[in-house]
MDAnalysis code that builds the backbone (N, CA, C; Angstrom):
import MDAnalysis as mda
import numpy as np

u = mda.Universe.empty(501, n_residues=167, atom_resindex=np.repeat(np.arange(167), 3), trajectory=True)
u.add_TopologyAttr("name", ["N", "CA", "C"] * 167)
u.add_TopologyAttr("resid", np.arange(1, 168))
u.add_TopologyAttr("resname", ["UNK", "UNK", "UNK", "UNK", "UNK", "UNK", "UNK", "UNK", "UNK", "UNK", "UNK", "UNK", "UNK", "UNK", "UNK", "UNK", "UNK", "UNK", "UNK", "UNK", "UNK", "UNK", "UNK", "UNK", "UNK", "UNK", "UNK", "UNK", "UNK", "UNK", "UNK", "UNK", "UNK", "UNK", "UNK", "UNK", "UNK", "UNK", "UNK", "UNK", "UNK", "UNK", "UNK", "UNK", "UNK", "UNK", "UNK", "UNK", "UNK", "UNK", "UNK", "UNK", "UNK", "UNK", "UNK", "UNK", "UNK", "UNK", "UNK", "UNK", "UNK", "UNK", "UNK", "UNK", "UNK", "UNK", "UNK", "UNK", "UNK", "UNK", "UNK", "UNK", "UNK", "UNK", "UNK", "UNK", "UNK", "UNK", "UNK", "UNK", "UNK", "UNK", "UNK", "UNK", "UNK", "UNK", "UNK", "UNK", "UNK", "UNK", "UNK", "UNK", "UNK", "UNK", "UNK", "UNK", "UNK", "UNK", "UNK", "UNK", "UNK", "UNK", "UNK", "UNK", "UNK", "UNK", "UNK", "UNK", "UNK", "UNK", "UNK", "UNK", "UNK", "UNK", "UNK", "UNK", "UNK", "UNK", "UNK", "UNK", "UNK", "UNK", "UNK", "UNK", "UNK", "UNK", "UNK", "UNK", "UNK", "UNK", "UNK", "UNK", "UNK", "UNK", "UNK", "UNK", "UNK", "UNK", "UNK", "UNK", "UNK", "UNK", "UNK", "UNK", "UNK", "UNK", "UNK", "UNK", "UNK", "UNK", "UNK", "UNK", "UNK", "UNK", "UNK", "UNK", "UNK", "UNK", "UNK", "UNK", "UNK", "UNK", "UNK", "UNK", "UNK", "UNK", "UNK"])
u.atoms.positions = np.array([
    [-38.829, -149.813, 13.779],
    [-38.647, -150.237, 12.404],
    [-38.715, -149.048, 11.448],
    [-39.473, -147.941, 12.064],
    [-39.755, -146.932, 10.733],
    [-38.034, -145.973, 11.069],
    [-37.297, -146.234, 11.834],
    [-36.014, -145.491, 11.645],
    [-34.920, -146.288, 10.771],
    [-35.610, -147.328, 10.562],
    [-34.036, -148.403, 10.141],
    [-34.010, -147.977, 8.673],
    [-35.004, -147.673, 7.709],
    [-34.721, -147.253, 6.738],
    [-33.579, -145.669, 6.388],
    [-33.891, -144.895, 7.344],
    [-33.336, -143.720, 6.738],
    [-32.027, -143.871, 7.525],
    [-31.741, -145.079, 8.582],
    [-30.183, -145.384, 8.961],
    [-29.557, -146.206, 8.371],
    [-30.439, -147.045, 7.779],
    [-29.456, -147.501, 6.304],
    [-28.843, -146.247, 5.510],
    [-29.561, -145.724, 5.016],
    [-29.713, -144.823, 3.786],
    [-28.301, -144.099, 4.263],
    [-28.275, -143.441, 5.266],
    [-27.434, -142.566, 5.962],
    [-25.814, -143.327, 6.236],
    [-25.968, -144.705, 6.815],
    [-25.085, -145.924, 6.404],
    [-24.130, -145.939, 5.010],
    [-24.982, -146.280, 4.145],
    [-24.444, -146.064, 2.954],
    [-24.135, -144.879, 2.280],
    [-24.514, -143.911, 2.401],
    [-23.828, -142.327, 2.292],
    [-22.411, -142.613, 3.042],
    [-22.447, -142.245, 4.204],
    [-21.209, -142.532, 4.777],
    [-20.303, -144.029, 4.317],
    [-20.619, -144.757, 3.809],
    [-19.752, -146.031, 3.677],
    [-19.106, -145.159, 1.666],
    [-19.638, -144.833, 1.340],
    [-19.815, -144.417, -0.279],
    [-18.488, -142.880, -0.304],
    [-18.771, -142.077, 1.009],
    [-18.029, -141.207, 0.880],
    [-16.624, -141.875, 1.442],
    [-16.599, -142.700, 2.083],
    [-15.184, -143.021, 1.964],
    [-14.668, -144.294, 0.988],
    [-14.896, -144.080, -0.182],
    [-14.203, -145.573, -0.929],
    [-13.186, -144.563, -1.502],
    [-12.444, -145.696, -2.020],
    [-11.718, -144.876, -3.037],
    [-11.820, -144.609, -4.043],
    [-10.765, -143.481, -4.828],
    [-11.229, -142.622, -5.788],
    [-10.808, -143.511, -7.031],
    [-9.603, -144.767, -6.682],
    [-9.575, -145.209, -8.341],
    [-10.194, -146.906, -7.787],
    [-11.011, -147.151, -9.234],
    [-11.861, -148.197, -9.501],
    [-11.535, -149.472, -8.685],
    [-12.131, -150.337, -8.069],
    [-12.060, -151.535, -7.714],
    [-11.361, -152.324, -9.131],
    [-11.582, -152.354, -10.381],
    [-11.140, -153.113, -11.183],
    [-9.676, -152.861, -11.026],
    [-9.323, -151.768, -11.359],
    [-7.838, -150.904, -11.244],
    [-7.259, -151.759, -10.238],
    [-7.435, -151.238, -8.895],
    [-7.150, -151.754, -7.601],
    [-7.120, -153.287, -7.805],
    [-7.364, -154.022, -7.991],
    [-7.681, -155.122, -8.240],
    [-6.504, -155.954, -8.786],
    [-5.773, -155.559, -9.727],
    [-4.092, -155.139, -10.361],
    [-2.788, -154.818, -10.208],
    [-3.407, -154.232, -8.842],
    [-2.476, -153.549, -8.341],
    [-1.378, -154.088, -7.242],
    [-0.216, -154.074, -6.992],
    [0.225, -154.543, -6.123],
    [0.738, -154.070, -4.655],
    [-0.634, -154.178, -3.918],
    [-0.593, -153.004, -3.219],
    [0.707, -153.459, -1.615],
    [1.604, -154.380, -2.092],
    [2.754, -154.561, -0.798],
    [3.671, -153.901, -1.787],
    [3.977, -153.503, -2.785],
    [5.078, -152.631, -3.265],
    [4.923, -151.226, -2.813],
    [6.122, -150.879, -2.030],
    [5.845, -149.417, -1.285],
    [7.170, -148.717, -2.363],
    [6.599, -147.569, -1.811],
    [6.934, -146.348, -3.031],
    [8.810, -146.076, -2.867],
    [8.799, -146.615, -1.542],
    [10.731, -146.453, -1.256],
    [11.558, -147.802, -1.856],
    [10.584, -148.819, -1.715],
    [11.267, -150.151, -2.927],
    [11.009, -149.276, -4.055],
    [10.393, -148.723, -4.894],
    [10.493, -149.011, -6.076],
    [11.636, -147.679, -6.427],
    [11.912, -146.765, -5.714],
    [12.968, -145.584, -5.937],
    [14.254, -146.044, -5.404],
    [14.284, -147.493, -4.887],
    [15.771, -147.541, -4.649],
    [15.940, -148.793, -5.948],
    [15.267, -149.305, -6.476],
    [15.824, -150.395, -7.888],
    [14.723, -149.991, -8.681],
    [14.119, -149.226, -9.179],
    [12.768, -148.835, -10.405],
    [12.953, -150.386, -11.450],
    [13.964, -150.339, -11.874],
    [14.298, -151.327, -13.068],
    [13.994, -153.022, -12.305],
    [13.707, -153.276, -11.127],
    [13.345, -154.296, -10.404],
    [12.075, -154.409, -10.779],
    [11.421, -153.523, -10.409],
    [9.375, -153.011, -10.261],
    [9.163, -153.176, -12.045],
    [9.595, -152.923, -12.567],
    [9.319, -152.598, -14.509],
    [8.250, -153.726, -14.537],
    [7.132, -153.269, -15.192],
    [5.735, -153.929, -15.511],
    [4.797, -154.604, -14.214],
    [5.444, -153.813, -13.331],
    [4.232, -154.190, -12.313],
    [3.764, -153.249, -11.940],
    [2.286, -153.141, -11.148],
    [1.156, -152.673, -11.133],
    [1.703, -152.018, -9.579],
    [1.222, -150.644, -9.669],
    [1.639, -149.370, -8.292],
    [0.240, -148.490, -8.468],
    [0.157, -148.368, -7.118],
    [-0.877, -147.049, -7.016],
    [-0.035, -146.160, -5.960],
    [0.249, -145.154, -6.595],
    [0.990, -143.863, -5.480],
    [0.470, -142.918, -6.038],
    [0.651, -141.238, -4.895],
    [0.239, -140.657, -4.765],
    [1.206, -138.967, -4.687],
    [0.696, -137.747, -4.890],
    [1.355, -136.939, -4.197],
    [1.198, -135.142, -4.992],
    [2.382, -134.896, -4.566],
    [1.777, -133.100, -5.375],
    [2.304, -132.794, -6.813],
    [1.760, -132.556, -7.432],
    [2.577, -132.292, -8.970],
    [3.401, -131.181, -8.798],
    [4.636, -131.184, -9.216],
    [5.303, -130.267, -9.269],
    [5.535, -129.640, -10.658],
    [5.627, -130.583, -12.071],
    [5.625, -129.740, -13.272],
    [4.865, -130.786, -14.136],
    [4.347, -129.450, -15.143],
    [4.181, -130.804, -16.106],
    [4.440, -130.298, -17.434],
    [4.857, -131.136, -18.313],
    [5.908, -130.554, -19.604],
    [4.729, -131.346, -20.689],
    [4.389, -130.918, -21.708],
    [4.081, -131.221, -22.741],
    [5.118, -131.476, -23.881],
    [5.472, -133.169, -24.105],
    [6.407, -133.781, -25.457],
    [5.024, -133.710, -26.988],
    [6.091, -134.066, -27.489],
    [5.234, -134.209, -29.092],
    [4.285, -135.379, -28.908],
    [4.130, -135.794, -28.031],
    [2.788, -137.320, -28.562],
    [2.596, -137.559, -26.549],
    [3.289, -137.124, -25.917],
    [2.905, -137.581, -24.821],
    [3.002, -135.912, -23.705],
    [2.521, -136.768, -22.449],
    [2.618, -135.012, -21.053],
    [3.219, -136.314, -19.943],
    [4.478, -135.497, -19.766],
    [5.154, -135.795, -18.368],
    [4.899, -135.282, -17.316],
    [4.401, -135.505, -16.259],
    [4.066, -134.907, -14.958],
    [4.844, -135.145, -14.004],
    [5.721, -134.816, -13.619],
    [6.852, -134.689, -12.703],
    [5.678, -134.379, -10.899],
    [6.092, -135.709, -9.856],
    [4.962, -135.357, -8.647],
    [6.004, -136.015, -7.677],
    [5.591, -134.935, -6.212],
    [6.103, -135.166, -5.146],
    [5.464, -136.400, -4.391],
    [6.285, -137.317, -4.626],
    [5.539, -138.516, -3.743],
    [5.086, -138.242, -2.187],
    [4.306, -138.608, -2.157],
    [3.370, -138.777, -0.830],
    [2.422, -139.826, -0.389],
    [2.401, -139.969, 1.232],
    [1.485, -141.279, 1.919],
    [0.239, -140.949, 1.572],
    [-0.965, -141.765, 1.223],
    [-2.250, -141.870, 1.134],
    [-2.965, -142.271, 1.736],
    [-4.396, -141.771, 2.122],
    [-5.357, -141.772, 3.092],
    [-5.918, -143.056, 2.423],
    [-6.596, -143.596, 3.327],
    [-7.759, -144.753, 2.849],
    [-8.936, -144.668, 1.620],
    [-8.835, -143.396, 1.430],
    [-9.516, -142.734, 0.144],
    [-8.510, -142.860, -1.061],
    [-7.241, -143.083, -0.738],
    [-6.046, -142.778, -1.637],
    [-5.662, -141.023, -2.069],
    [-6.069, -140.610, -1.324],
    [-5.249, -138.998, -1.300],
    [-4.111, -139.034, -0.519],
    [-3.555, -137.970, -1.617],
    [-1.887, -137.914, -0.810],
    [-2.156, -136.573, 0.569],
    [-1.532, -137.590, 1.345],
    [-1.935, -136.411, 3.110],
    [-0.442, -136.404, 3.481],
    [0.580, -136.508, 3.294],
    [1.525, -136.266, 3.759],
    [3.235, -135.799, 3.197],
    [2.735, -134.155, 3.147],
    [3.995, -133.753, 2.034],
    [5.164, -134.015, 2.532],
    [4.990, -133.628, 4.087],
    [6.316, -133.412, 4.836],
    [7.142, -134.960, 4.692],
    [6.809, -136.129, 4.288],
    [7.209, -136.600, 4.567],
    [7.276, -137.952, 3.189],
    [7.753, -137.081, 2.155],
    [7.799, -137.627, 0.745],
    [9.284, -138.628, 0.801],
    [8.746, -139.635, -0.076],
    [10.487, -140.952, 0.032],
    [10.925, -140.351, -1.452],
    [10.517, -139.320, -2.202],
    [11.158, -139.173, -3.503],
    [10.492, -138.515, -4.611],
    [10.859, -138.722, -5.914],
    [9.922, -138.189, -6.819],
    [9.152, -139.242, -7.868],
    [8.611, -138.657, -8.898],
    [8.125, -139.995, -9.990],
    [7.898, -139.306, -10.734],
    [7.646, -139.692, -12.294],
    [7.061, -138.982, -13.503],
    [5.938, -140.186, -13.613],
    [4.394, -139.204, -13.998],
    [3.575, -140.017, -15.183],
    [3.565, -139.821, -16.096],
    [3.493, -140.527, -17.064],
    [3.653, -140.296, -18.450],
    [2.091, -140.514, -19.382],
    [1.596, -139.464, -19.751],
    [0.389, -139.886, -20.240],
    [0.039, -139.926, -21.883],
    [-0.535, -140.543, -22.418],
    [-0.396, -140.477, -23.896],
    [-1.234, -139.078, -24.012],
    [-0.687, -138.483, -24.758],
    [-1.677, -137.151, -25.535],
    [-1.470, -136.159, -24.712],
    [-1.846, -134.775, -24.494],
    [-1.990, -133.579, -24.530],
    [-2.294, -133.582, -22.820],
    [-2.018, -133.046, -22.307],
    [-2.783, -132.691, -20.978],
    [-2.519, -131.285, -20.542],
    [-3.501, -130.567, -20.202],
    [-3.470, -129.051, -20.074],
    [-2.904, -128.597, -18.662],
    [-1.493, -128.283, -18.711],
    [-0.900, -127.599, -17.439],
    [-1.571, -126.688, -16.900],
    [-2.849, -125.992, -17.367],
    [-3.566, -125.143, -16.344],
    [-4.501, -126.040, -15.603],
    [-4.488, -127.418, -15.956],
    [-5.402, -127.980, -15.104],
    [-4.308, -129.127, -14.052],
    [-3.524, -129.999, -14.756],
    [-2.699, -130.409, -14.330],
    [-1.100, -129.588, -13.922],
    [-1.811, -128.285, -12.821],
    [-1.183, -127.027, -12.053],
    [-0.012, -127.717, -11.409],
    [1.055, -127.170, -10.915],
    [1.556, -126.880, -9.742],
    [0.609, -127.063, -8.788],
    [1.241, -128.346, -7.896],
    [0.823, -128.024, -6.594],
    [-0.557, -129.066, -5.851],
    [-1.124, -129.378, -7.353],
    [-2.223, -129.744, -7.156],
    [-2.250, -131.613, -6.766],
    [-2.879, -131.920, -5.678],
    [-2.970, -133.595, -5.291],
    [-2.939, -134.264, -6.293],
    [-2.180, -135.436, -7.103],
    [-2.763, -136.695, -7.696],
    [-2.722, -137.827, -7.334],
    [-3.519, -138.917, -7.554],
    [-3.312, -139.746, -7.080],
    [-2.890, -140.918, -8.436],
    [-2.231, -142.103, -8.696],
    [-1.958, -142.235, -9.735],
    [-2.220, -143.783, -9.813],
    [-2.515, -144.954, -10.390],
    [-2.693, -146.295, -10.965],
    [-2.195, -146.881, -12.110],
    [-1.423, -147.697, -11.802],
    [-0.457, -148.161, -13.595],
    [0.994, -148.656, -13.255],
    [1.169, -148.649, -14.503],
    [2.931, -150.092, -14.132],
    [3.476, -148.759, -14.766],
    [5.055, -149.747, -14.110],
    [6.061, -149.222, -13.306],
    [6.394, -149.120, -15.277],
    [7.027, -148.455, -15.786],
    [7.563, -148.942, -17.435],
    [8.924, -148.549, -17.491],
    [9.643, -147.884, -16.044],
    [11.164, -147.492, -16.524],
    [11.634, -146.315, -15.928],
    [12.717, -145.500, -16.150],
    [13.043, -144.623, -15.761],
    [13.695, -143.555, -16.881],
    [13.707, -142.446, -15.916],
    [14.206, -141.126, -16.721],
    [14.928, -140.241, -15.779],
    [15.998, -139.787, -16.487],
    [17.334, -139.305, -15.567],
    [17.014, -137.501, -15.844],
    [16.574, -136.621, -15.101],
    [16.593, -135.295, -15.226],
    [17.712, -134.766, -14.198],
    [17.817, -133.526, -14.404],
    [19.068, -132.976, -13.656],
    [17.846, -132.273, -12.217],
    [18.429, -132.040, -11.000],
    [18.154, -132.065, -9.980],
    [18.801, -131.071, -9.494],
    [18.282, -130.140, -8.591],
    [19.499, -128.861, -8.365],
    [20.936, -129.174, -9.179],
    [21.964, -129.425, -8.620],
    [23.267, -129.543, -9.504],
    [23.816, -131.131, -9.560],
    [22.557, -131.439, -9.517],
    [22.915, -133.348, -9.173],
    [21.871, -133.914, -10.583],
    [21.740, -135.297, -10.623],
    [20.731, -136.120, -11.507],
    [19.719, -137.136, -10.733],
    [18.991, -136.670, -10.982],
    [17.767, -137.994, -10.438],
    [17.379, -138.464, -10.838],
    [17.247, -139.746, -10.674],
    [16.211, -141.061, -11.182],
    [15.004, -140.873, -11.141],
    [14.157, -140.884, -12.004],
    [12.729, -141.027, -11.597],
    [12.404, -142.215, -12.251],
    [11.451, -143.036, -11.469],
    [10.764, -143.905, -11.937],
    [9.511, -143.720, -12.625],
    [9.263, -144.045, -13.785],
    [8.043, -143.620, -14.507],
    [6.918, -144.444, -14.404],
    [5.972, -143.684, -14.099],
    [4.450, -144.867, -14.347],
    [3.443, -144.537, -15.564],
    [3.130, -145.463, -15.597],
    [2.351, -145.387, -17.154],
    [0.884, -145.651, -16.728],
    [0.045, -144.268, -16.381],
    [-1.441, -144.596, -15.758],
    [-2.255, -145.240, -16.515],
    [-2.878, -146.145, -15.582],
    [-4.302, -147.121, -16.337],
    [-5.613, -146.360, -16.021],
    [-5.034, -145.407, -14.805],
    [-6.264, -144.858, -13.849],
    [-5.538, -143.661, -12.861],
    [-5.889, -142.066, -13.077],
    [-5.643, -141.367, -12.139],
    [-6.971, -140.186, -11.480],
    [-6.733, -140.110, -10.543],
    [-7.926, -138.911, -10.160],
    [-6.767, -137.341, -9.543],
    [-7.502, -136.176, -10.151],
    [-6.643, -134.840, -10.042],
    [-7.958, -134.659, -8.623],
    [-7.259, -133.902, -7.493],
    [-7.704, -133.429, -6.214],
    [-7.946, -132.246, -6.224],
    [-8.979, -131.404, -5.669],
    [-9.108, -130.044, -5.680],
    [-7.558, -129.875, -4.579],
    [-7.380, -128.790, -5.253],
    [-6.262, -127.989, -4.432],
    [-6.277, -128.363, -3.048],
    [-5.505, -128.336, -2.213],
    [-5.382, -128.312, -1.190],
    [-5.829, -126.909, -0.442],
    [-6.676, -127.489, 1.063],
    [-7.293, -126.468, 1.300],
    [-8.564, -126.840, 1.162],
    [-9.256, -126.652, -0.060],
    [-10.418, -127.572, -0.310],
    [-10.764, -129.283, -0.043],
    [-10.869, -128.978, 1.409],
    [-10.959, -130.398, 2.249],
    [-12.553, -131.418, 1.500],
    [-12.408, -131.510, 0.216],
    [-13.620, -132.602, -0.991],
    [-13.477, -133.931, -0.118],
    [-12.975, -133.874, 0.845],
    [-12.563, -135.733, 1.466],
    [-13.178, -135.806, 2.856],
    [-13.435, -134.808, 3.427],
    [-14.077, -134.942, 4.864],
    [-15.641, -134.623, 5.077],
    [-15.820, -135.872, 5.290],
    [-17.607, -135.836, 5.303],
    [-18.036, -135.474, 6.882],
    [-18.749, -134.597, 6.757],
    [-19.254, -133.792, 7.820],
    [-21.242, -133.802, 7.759],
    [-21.224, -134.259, 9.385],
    [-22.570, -134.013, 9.319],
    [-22.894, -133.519, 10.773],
    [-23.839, -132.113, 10.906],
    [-23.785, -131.168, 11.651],
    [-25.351, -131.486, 12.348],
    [-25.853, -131.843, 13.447],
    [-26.968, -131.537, 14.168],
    [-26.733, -130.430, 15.539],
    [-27.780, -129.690, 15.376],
    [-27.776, -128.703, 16.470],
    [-28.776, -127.559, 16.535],
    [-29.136, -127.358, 17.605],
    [-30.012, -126.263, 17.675],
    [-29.261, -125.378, 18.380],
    [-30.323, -124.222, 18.670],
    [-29.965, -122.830, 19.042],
    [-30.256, -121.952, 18.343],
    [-29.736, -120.316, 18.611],
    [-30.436, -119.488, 17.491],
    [-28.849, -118.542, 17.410],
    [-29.249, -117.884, 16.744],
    [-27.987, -116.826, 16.637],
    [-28.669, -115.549, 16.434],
    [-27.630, -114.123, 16.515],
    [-27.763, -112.623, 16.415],
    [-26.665, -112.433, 15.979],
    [-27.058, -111.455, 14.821],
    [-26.629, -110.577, 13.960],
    [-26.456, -109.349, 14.361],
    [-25.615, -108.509, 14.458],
    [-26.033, -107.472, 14.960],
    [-25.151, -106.071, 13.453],
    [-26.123, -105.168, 12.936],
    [-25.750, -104.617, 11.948],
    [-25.816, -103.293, 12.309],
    [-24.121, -102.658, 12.299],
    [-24.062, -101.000, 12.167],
    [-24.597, -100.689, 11.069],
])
């Protein structure tokens, strides 16, 4: 009996490091059988319904009252991080009200995103035009860079000793 306390404790650490990063209320809204390749082949179908997708930012432009974030769609882990570049169905813009600082919202960097579908926007594409479907976030979380594995919970027991050895 005197171990069951600190294997709870240890229980819930581990149950806590894997939830996800946007809110149960959010989630809750969301319509999570709309996949990210329905909504890039009719966007104007999806308009005012609720998406959670994911992936790498590729730009982000500051307008007069709003910040467009142009992101490489990508599959999401059970945490909702985007884990899979190689294998993106397209692109998306978020559109956020107000200011958002491109040194933080970088190139490159994971987002994960929550909010309805509100429409599309036609940018030019190497020498072609693309559709993007726009989402209008209720709820997003920015990922440390990639590389910085913040998502894998690790817990290390072991003995032994080690040597140093200094010229």
């Amino acid at each position: 009996m005197r171990y069951f306390a600190p294997l709870v404790f240890i229980i819930c650490l581990a149950l806590i490091g894997c939830a996800p990063v946007i809110s149960k209320e959010t989630l809750n809204t969301v319509d999570r059988s709309i996949t990210f390749e329905e909504v890039i082949k009719d966007p104007s179908a999806y308009t005012g319904k609720s998406v959670v997708f994911g992936g790498t930012i590729l730009d982000t432009e500051n307008r007069e009252d709003n910040t467009v974030i142009e992101v490489l769609q990508e599959g999401l882990s059970s945490r909702l991080r985007p884990v899979e570049p190689e294998e993106s169905a397209g692109r998306f813009l978020v559109s956020f009200k107000g200011f958002r600082d491109p040194a933080i919202y970088s190139k490159g960097r994971p987002i994960t995103v929550a909010g309805k579908v509100v429409g599309t926007e036609q940018r030019k594409l190497g020498k072609g035009t693309y559709t993007y479907p726009v989402i209008e976030p209720s709820e997003h979380y920015l990922w440390d860079r990639r590389g910085y594995r913040d998502d894998n919970v690790g817990i290390g027991i072991g003995l032994g000793f080690g040597y140093t050895h200094i010229d």
